[in-house]
N, C-alpha and C positions, 0 to 999 in steps of 0.2 A: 758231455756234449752230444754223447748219441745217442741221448732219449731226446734231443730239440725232436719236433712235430715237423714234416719234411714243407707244411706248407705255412711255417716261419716265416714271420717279417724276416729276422733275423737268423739267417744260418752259422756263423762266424763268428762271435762276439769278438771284441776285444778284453781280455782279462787285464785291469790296469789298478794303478794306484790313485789315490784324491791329490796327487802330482799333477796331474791331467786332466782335463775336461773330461766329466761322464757325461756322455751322448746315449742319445735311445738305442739300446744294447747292450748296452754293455754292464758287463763284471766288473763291482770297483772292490777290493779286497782294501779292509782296511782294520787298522787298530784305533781304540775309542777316542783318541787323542787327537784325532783327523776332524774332531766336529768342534773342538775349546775353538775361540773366537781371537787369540791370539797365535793360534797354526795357521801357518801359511797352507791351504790346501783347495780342493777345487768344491769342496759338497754344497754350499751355502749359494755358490754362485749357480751352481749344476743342478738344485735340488729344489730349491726355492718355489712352492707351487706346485709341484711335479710328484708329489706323496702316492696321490692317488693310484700312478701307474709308478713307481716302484716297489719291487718287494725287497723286505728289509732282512736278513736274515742273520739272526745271532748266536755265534757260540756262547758257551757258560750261561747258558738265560737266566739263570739262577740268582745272579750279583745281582740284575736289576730289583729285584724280590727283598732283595736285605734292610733289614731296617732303618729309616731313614740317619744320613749322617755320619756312617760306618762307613761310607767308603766316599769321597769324593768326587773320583771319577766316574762311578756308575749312577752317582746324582746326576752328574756332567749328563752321561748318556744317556741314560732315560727323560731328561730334562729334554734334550735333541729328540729322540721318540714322541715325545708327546705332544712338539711344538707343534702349533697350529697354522705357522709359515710352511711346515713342509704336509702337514697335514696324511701322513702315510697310513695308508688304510691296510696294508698287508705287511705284519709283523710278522714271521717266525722264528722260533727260538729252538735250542739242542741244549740239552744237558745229563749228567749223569747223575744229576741232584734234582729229582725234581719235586722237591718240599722246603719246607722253611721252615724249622724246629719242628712241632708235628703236625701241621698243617702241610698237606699235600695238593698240587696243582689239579684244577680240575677241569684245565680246557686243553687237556693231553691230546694230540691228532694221532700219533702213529709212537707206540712201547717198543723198543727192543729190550729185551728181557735179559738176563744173565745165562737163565739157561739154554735161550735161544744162539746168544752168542757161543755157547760152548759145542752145541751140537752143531753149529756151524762152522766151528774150530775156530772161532776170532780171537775165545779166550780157553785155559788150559782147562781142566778139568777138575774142579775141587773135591777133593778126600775128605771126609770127617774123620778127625778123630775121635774116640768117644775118651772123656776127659779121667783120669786118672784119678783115684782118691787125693785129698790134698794135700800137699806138701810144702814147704817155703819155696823160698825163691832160686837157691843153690838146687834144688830136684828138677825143676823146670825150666831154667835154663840150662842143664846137664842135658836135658833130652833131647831142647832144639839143640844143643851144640855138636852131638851123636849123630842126629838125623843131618846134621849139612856136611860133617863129618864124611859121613856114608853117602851124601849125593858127591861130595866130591870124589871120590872115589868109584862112581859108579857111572858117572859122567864127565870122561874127563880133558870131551873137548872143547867143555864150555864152561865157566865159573858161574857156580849155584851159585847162587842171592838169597838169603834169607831175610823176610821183612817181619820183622814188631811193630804190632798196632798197640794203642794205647787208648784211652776214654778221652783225655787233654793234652793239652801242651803241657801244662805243669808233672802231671803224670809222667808225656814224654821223655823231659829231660831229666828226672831224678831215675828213669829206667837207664835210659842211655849211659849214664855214668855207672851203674851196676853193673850193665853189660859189660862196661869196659873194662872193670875190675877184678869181673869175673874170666874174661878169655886172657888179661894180662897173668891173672893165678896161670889159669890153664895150660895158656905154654910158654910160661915160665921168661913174660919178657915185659919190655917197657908198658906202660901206659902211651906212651908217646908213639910208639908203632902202632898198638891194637887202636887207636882215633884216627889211622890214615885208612882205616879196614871197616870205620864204622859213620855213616852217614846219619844223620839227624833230620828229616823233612816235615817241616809244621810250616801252619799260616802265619807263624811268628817272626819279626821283622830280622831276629836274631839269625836266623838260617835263610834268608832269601837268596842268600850265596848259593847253597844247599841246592837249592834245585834246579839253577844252572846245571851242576853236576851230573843231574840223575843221567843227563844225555850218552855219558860217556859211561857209568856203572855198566853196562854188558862188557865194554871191551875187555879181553882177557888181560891187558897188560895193565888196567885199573887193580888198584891194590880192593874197591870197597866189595865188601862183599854181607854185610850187615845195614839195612838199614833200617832205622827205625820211625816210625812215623806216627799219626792220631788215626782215630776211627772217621772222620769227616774232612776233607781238605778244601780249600779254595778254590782249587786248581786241580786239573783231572795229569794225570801223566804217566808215561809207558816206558816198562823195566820188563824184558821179554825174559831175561835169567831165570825168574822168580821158581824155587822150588817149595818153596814153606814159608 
């Protein structure tokens, strides 16, 4: 609100919900579900003709990009974007994706970079490792288990996180279970303990519980401290722990 222009219509907006009439000014904060035609909500009545002088601004822009069919709701919403009743001529969108397999967006306004964010300290600082001659799967997970071993121990007023990426979901889950296998060997206890320590996050309908959770993985009196996840997700989401 402190970059508004001092000589605004508008100084004050109201920030509100599609609960409430949006009037000229105003911030309406909403999820996509706020434009279905059987929600009760104010957009259709509030919005009707009025395209022109709204800006529409979307997180995830990415969804609407997805191949037709794949998702319902983002038909829903982009069907709303395009109607010619509201007619909106100022679309902007944010994402951390911004390609669709390898086809990349090419009406990009303004990059932030990875490594802008780091030298800006948003995000931590990535390490390479340079990768070790090859070995199975018992020599590489020995190592991540070592190194989070030793961040515990080296940091110990916060509980390191260790995340596994993966190429797929299918990928994912036959690791996950290895994983588990392999720390119940380790210290010598259940399977049933080492899966309260080990979180699973994919765009699979199977773990949508799953990421509910991520909220709470920092707190220290959270058992997880393992999660494993895919190279590309749906959904963008933040785990400040993260050591490896």
């Amino acid at each position: 609100l402190r970059l508004i222009p001092e000589d605004a219509k508008t100084r004050n907006p109201r920030v509100i919900s599609a609960t409430q009439k949006i009037q000229q000014g105003d911030i309406c904060i909403e999820n996509i579900h706020a434009v279905y035609e059987h929600v009760k909500s104010s957009v259709e009545d509030s919005l009707v003709g009025k395209g022109e002088k709204t800006l529409v601004l979307c997180d995830e822009a990415h969804h609407a990009y997805n191949p037709p069919g794949r998702d319902q709701a983002i038909k829903k919403w982009k069907e709303f974007l395009l109607n010619e009743k509201y007619n909106f001529s100022y679309i902007v969108g944010d994402t951390g994706t911004a390609y669709i397999g390898d086809l990349y967006f090419t009406d990009v306004v303004y990059r932030y970079s990875l490594r802008k964010a780091i030298e800006e300290r948003f995000a931590k600082t990535i390490r390479y490792v340079a990768e070790d001659s090859p070995g199975g799967d018992i020599e590489k997970f020995q190592k991540i288990y070592d190194n989070h071993l030793e961040n515990r121990m080296r940091y110990r007023k916060v509980k390191p996180i260790t995340i596994i990426i993966t190429k797929d979901i299918s990928a994912c889950k036959k690791l996950t279970e290895k994983w588990i296998d392999f720390i119940a060997e380790r210290e010598n206890t259940s399977k049933e303990d080492v899966e309260k320590k080990v979180l699973i996050v994919t765009s699979s309908p199977d773990h949508k519980e799953n990421v509910l959770k991520l909220d709470m993985v920092d707190d220290k009196d959270n058992p997880i401290e393992w999660i494993t996840s895919v190279s590309m997700l749906t959904e963008g989401w933040d785990v400040k722990n993260v050591f490896q």
